[in-house]
C-alpha positions as CSV (number, residue, x, y, z in Angstrom):
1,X,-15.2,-29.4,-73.9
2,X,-16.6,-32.3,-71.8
3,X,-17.9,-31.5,-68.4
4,X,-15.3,-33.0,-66.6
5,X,-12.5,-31.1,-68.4
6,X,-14.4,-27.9,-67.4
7,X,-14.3,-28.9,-63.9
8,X,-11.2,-30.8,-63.6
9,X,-9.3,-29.5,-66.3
10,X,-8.1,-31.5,-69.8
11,X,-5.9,-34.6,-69.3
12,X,-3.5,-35.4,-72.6
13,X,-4.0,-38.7,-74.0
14,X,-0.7,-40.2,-73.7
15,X,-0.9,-42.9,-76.3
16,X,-1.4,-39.9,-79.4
17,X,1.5,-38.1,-78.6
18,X,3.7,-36.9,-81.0
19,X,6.7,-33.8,-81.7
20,X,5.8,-31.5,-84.7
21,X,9.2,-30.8,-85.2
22,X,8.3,-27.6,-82.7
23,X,6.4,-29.4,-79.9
24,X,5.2,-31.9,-78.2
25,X,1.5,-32.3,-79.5
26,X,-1.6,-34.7,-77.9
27,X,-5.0,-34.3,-77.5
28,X,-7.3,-34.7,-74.6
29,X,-8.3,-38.0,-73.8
30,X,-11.6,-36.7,-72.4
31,X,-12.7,-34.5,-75.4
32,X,-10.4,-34.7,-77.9
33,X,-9.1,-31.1,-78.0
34,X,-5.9,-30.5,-79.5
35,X,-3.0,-29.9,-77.0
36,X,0.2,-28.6,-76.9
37,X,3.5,-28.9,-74.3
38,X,4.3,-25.3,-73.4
39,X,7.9,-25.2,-74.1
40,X,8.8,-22.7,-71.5
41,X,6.5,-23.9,-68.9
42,X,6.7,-27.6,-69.7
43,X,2.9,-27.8,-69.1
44,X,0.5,-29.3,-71.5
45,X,-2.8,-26.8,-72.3
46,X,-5.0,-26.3,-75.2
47,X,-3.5,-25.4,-78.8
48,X,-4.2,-22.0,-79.7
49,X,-4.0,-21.9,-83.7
50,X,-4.0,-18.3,-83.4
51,X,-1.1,-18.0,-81.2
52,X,0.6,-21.4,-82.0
53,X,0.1,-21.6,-85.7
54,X,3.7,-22.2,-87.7
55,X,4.3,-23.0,-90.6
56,X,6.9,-25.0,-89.4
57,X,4.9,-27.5,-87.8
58,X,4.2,-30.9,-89.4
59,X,0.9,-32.9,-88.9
60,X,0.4,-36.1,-86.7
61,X,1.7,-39.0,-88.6
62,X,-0.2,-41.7,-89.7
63,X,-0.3,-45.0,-89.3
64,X,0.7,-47.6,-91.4
């Protein structure tokens, strides 16, 4: 986690956003942590693979 994350918090990186068939997915644009939009808060936070893990989920897509 970069400083300014600590401080201020992470801030998703709108540009890598994509839906893993479950959720809206990102990561932060300040330290690269993997995020994920809450789906009953509608708030992005940090991806917890203990408590988010699914088999259902699919990886980013790549480009080209």
């Amino acid at each position: 986690m970069s400083f300014l994350c600590s401080i201020r918090g992470h801030k998703r990186d709108r540009r890598s956003a994509w839906h893993d068939t479950l959720d809206w997915r990102s990561n932060c644009a300040r330290c690269g942590a993997p995020m994920l939009k809450d789906s009953i808060s509608g708030e992005w936070r940090v991806f917890n693979p203990e408590t988010d893990f699914s088999l259902d989920r699919t990886g980013k897509p790549t480009s080209g």
